[in-house]
C-alpha positions as CSV (number, residue, x, y, z in Angstrom):
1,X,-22.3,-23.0,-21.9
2,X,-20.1,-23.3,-19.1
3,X,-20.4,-22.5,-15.3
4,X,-16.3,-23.1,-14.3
5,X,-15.0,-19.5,-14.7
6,X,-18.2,-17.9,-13.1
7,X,-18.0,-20.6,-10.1
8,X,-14.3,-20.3,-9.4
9,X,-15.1,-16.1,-9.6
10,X,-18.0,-16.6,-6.8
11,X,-16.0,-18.9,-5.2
12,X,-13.4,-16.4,-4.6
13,X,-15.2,-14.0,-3.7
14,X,-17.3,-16.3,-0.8
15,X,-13.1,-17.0,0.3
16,X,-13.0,-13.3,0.4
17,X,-16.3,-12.4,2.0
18,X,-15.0,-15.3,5.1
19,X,-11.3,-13.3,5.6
20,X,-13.5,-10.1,5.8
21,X,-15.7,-12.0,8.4
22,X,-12.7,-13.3,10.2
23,X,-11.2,-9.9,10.6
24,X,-14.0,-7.8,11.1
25,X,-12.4,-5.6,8.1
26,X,-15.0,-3.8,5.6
27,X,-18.4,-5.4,4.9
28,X,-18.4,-7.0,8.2
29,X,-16.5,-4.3,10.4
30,X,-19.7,-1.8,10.7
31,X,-18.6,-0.2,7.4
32,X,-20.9,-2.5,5.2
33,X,-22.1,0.9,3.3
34,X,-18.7,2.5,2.7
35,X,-17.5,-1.2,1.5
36,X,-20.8,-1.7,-1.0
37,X,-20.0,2.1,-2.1
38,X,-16.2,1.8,-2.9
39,X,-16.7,-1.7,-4.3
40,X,-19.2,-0.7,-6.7
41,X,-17.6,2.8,-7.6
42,X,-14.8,0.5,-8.3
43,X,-16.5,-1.7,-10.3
44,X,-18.2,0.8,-12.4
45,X,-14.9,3.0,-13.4
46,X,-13.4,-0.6,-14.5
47,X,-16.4,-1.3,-16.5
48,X,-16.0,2.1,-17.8
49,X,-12.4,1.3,-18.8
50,X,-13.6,-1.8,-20.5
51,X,-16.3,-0.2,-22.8
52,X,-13.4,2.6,-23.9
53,X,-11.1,-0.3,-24.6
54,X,-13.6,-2.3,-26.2
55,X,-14.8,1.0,-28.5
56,X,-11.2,1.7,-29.1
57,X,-10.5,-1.5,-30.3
58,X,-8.1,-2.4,-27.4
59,X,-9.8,-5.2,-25.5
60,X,-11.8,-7.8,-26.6
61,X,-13.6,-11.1,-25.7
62,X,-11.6,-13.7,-25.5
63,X,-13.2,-17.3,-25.6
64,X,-12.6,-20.3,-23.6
65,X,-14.6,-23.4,-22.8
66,X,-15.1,-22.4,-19.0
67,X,-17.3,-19.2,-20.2
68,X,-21.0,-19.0,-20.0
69,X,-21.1,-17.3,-23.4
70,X,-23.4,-14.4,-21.6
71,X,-22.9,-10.9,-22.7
72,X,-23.5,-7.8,-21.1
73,X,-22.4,-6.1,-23.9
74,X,-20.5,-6.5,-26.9
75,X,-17.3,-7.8,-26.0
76,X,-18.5,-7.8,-22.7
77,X,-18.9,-11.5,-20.6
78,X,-20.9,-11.6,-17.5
79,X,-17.7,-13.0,-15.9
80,X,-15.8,-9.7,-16.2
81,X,-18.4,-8.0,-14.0
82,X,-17.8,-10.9,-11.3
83,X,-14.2,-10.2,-12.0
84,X,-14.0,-6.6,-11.5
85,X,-15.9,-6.9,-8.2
86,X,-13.3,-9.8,-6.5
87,X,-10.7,-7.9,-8.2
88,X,-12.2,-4.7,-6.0
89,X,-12.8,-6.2,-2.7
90,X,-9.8,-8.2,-2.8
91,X,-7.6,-5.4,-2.7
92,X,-10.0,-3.6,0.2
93,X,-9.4,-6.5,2.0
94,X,-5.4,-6.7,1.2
95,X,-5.2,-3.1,2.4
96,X,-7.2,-3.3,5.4
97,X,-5.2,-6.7,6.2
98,X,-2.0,-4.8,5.7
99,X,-3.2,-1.7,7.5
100,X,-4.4,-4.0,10.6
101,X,-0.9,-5.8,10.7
102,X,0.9,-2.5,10.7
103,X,-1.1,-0.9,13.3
104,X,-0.9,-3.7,15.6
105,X,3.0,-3.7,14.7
106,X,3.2,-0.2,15.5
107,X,1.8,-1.0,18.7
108,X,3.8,-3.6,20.4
């Protein structure tokens, strides 16, 4: 059993916590309920997509020595929940990033 993968994944997603910080974006821009409701909406139609590819026969576990080997289902790591989530609020942040830029663009 290995922590790597899940540490680099919560790693990430502490890097992307601090740019939201920094820029006052989603979670820490007064919209921490709209963020916690679009990242887990998110994350719950991905996992949704998972199980169908998993039933289907489309997707399945792959295995690696940096995976804890937790399931939370079959075919389903633990890391792919983590994943789904920094894959989620990552592109929140990437948008309201861009969106920021552009308005302050716009306004010079």
């Amino acid at each position: 059993m290995s922590f790597v993968y899940l540490s680099a994944l919560v790693g990430a997603l502490l890097g992307t916590g601090l740019l939201d910080f920094r820029h006052r974006l989603a979670l820490f821009g007064g919209a921490a309920g709209r963020t916690i409701l679009i990242v887990a909406l998110s994350v719950a139609f991905f996992l949704v997509w998972d199980v169908v590819g998993i039933v289907t026969g489309v997707f399945f576990r792959g295995t690696g020595p940096w995976m804890t080997g937790v399931l939370l289902g079959p075919e389903l790591p633990l890391e792919e929940a983590f994943f789904l989530t920094l894959l989620s609020y990552s592109t929140l942040i990437a948008y309201l990033l861009a969106r920021k830029a552009m308005v302050g663009r716009a306004a010079r």
